[in-house]
C-alpha positions as CSV (number, residue, x, y, z in Angstrom):
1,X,329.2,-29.1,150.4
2,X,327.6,-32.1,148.8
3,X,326.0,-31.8,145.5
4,X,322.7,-32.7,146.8
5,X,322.7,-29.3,149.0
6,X,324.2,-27.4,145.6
7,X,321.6,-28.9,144.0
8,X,318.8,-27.6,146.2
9,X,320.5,-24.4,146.7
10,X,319.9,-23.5,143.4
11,X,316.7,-24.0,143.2
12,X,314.2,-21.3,142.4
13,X,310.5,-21.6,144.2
14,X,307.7,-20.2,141.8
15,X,304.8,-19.2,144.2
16,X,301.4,-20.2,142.1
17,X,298.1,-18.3,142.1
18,X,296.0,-20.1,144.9
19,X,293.5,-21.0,142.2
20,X,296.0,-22.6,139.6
21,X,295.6,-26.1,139.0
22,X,298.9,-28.3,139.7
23,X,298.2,-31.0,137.5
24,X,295.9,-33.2,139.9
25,X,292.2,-34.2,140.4
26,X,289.6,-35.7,142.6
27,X,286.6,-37.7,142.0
28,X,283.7,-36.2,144.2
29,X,280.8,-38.5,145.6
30,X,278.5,-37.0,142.4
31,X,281.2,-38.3,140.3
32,X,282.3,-34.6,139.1
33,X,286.2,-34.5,138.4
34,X,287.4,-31.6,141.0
35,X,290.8,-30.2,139.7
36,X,293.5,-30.2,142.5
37,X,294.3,-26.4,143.3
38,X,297.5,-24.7,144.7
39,X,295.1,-23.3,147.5
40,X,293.9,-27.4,148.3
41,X,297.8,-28.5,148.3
42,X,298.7,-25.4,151.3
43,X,295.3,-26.1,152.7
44,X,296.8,-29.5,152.8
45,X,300.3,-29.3,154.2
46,X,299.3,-26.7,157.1
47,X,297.0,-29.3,158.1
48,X,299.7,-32.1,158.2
49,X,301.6,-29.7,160.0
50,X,299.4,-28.7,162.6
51,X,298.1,-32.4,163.1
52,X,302.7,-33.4,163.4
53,X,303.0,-30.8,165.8
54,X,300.0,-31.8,167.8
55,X,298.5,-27.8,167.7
56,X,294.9,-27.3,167.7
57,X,293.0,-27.0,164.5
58,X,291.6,-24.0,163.1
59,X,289.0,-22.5,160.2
């Protein structure tokens, strides 16, 4: 076992509130800062996901 895979294996995952901020923002076309949500982040990586695997999109 390397120490990279110890590493990771003790790693603990913390699920967040979908509403939490992580820390991010975006600048909307009004000019409004929009704080980056956990919710936006999944919305996010499913939709990388889907697009990698080449599966049809849903809303």
């Amino acid at each position: 076992m390397s120490l990279h895979t110890l590493h990771t294996a003790e790693r603990r995952v913390v699920p967040l509130p979908p509403q939490h901020p992580v820390g991010g923002a975006i600048i909307d076309a009004k000019g409004r800062e929009i704080p980056i949500t956990e919710g936006m982040v999944q919305q996010a990586c499913e939709q990388l996901e889907e697009a990698a695997l080449g599966e049809p999109e849903h809303d």
